[in-house]
Structure formats: structure tokens, C-alpha cells
C-alpha positions in Angstrom: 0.0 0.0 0.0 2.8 2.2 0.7 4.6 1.3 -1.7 2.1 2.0 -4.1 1.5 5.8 -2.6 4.9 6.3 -2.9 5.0 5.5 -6.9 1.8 8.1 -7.4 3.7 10.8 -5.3 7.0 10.1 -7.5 5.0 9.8 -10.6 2.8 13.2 -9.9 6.3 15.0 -8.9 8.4 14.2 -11.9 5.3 15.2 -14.1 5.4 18.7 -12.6 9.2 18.7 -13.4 8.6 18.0 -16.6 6.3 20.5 -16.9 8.4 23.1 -15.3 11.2 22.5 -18.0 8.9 22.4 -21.2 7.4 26.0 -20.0 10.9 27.3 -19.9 11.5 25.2 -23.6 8.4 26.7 -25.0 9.2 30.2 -23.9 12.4 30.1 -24.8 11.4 28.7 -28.8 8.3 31.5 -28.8 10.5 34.1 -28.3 12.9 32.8 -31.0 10.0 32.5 -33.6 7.9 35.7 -33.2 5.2 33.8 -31.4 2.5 36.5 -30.0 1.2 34.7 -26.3 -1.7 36.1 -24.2 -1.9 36.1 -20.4 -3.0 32.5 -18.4 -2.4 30.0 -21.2 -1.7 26.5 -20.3 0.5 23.9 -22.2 1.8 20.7 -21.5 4.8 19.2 -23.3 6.9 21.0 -25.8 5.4 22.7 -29.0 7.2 22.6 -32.6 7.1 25.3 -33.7 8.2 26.6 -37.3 8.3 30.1 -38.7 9.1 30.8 -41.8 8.7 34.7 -41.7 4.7 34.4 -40.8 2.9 35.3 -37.5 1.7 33.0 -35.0 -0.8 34.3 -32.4 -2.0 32.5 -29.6 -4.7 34.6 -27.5 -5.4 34.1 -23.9 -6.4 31.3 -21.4 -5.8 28.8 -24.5 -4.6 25.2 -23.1 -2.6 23.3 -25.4 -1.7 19.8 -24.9 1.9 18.3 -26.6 3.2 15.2 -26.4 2.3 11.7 -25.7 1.8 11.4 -22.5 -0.7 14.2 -22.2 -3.5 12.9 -23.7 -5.1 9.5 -23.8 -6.6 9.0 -26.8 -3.6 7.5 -28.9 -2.4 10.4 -31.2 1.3 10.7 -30.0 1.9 13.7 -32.3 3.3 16.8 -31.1 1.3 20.1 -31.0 3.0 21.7 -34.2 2.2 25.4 -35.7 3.8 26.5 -38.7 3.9 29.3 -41.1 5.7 30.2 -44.3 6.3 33.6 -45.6 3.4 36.0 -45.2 1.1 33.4 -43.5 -0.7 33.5 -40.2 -1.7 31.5 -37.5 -4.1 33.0 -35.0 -6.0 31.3 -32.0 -8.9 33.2 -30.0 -8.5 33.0 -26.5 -10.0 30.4 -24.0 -9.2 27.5 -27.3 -8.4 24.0 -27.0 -5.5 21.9 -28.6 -4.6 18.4 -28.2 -1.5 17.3 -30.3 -3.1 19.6 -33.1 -1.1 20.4 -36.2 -1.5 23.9 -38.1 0.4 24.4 -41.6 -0.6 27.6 -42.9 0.9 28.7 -46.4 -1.8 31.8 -46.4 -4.3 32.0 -42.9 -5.6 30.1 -40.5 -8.1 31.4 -37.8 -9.3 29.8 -34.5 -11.8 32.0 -32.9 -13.0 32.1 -29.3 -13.7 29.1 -27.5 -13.1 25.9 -30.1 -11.8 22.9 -29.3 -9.9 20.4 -31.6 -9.4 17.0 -30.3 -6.4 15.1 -30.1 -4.3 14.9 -33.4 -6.4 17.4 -35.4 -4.8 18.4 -38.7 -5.7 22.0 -40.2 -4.4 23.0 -43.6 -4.2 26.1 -45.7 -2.8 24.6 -48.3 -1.8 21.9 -51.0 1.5 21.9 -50.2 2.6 20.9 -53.8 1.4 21.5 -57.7 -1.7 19.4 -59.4 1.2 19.2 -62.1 3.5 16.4 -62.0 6.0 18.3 -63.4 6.1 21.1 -61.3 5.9 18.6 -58.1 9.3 17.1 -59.6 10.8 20.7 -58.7 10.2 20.4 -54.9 12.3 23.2 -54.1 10.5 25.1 -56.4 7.4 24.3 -56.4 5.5 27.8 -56.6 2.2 26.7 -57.6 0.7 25.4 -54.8 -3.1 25.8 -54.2 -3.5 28.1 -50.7 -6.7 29.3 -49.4 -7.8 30.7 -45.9 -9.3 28.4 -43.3 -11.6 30.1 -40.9 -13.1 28.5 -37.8 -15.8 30.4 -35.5 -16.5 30.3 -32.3 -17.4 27.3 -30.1 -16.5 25.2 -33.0 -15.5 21.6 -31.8 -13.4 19.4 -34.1 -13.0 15.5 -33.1 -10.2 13.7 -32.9 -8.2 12.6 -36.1 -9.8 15.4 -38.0 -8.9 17.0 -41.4 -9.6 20.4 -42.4 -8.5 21.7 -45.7 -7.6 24.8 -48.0 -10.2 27.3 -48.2 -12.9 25.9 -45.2 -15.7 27.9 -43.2 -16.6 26.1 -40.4 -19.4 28.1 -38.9 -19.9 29.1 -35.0 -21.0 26.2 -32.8 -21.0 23.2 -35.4 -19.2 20.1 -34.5 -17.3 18.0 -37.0 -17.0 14.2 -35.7 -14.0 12.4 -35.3 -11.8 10.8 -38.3 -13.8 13.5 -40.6 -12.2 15.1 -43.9 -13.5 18.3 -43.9 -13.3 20.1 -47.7 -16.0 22.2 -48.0 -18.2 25.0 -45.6 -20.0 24.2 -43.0 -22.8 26.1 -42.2 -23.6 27.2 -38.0 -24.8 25.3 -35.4 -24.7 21.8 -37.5 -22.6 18.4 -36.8 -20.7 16.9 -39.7 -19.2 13.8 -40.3 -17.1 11.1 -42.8 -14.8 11.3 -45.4 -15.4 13.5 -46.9 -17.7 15.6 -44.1 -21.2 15.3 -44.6 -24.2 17.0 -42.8 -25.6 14.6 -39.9 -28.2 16.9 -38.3 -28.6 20.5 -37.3 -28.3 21.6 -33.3 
């Protein structure tokens, strides 16, 4: 019995640690990549982070989750935010992440209150050319496909999501889990499958 209270207080102490030293890590890499951070955010394990001469804004009281140890649902994934050149990342105070991933090679917008569930994947882009040609040039390859994504508030997102290039996702809807999400979704509505359909209204 003692034994066993003894593991929990170990286990429980070394977890705060560990926290301690990824809030110096993530600190430390925010102020190396230009990311904007509001007051009373929470986040667990480390964030990767890559800037590319965007913006990243994170508002306040947002709680992200990093890692795989901070969230039981199986997606092991780090929380990752990156820009390129010109693009933009922002996230409205008092959001949710959970081992999210946000590429953004034009805009991405989180507004107030949404939550994405662990190892959601947001993209503003294509990433490479329709043309196999121009895909053979991958340090070159200019003509991507980028389009804004815009999510409103009290949006949740279920785990093992997909949103792509150029998606509205309107205030309160929720989008189930495992969902591909390629097209607007109107308010207050719950989609699901691949790709997203409409399942009912609220």
C-alpha cells in the first residue's frame, strides 16, 4: 500500500518537473519564432514550432496539450504550428488543442472558444502542384493551391480530424472524429465522414 502511494507521489512530482522545464523550452522557442502569447495559457509538453517569416498568435487562457503522454486518446503527435512567408496563424483565447497540427501557407483562424481533439490536422494549403511536373521541382514548387481556413467560435473538431484549403466552419457546429473536412460548413450543425457530410442540425 505504501509502496504503491509512494509510486503516485514520484510519478505526480516528476510530471510537474517535466512540466516546469517544457514552459521554460516553449518560452524560450516562442521568443525565437515571433510567437504572440496572451496572459493565463496553459501547455503541457513541448510545442514545434516553425516560422518561416509568418505570424503565429496565440490569445489568452488557451490550453494546449503536446506530447504523448498528455493525452489518452492515442495520437502521440506533437502540437505543431507553422507558417511560411506571409502566413498567419491565430488562435482566440480560451481554445483547445490536443497534439493539433496547423500548416498555414496563407491564414488560419481559430476563434473564441473551439476545441480540436487530439491529433487534429488543419491545412491552408496543398503543399505541392496538381502538375507532376512542377511537383518534380520540390524546391521550387511555386504553384501550390493556398486558401484561408476560418473557424468560428465554439467550433469543436473531433479527434483525427482533417480540415482543408479554403474551409468555413461556422460558430458552434461540431465535426466528428476521423472526418475530412473540404467544403463550408454552415452554424450550429454536426458533420461527419470522409469527406464531411451533414448529420443533423443543433
Amino acid at each position: 500500500m505504501m509502496n504503491e502511494r509512494v509510486k503516485i507521489m514520484v510519478s505526480n512530482f516528476l510530471y510537474r518537473v517535466k512540466n516546469k522545464i517544457c514552459k521554460i523550452v516553449n518560452v524560450v522557442r516562442f521568443r525565437l519564432d515571433g510567437v504572440e502569447i496572451g496572459s493565463n495559457c496553459v501547455i503541457t509538453g513541448i510545442i514545434h514550432v516553425l516560422n518561416k517569416g509568418g505570424k503565429i498568435k496565440i490569445g489568452n487562457d488557451v490550453t494546449i496539450h503536446s506530447g504523448r503522454y498528455d493525452i489518452p486518446i492515442g495520437f502521440e503527435n506533437r502540437t505543431s504550428l507553422w507558417v511560411r512567408k506571409g502566413a498567419e496563424i491565430e488562435i482566440g483565447d480560451n481554445c483547445g488543442l490536443s497534439n493539433a497540427v496547423l500548416c498555414s501557407n496563407k491564414r488560419i483562424i481559430l476563434g473564441k472558444h473551439v476545441l480540436l481533439g487530439g491529433g487534429v490536422k488543419i491545412y491552408d494549403t496543398d503543399f505541392h502542384s496538381l502538375d507532376y511536373l512542377q511537383r518534380r521541382e520540390l524546391n521550387n514548387d511555386l504553384n501550390r493551391k493556398s486558401a484561408d481556413v476560418v473557424v468560428e467560435d465554439d467550433v469543436f473538431i473531433g479527434a483525427g480530424s482533417i480540415v482543408l484549403k479554403g474551409v468555413h466552419i461556422g460558430a458552434r457546429s461540431i465535426i466528428g472524429a476521423g472526418s475530412v473536412v473540404s467544403s463550408d460548413i454552415p452554424c450550429e450543425e454536426v458533420w461527419a465522414g470522409n469527406p464531411a457530410r451533414c448529420i443533423r442540425k443543433l
